[in-house]
Structures are given as structure tokens and as C-alpha cells.
N, C-alpha and C positions, 0 to 999 in steps of 0.2 A: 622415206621420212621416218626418223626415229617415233616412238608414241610417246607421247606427253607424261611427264614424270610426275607432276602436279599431284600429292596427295589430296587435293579438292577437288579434283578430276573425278572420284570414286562418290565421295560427298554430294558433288550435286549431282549424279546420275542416279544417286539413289534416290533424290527428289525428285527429280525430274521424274523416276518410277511409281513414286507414292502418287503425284498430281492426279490423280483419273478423276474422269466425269466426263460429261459432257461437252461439245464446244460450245463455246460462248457462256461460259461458267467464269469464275473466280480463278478457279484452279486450271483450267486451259487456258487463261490467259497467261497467270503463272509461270506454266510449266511451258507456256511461247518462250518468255522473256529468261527462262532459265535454258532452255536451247540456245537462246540467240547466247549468253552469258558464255556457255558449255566452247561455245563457237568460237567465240573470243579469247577463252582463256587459251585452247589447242591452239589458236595461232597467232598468240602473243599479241595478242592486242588490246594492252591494261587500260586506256582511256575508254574502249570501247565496253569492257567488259565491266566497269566501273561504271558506265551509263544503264550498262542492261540489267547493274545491280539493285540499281538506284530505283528501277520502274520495277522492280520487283517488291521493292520494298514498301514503293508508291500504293500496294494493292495488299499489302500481307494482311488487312485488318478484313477485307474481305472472304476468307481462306476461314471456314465454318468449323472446320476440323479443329479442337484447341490442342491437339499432339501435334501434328502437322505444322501447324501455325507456330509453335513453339519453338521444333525444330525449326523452318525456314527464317525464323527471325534469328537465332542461335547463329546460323550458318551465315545469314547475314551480314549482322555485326560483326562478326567475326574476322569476313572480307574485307569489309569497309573498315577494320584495323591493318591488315595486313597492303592495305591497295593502296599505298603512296603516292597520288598524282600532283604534279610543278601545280 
């Protein structure tokens, strides 16, 4: 299997890298819902990757970090312009 060309590919692994803490934290929930996303976009699956966007977003106001928090909303919107579902 070729690896995924997806320049967001690199973007949200670099989130997924900053999320640390503890489980059952803000940011390990997060950084679930940004694997499950990571998951979806490698294997082309935009309805699905567009749900786990969406539960990400559902919790960003939790996320204590205001850099962090910044970025992930950044990175967000951003998707959620680019992610065209019927």
C-alpha cells in the first residue's frame, strides 16, 4: 500500500503528538478522537473522518492549553472547509 499523500497527514500527527496528559483528561480524549480521524483519513474514509472531526470539535473548549486549543481549532475549521459531504 502506497502511504498517504494527504498533507494533513503530518498536521494532525503533530497534534496528536502535543495531546499528552493523562487518561481520562480533556486532551486524551482529544487525542482518541484525533487517532480515530488520523484512521479515517489513511483509509479514505471522508463521512467517517468528518464524524470524528466533528467530536473533536464537540470537546475543544475543554483543552486548558490556550496554544494548543488554538491550534486544534485552526486545524479544525480548516477541515471542516475542506471536507465536502452529500
Amino acid at each position: 500500500m502506497a502511504p498517504c499523500s494527504d498533507p494533513n497527514l503530518a498536521h494532525i500527527e503533530q497534534l496528536i503528538g502535543d495531546l499528552n496528559g493523562e487518561d481520562d483528561t480533556p486532551n486524551a480524549l482529544m487525542r482518541e478522537h484525533l487517532e480515530a480521524a488520523r484512521f479515517y483519513l489513511l483509509g479514505s474514509m471522508p463521512a467517517e473522518y468528518h464524524f470524528s472531526l466533528g467530536l473533536s470539535e464537540s470537546i475543544l473548549s475543554e483543552i486548558k492549553d490556550k496554544d494548543l486549543r488554538a491550534r486544534l481549532e485552526e486545524f479544525l475549521q480548516s477541515q471542516r472547509a475542506r471536507v465536502k459531504l452529500p
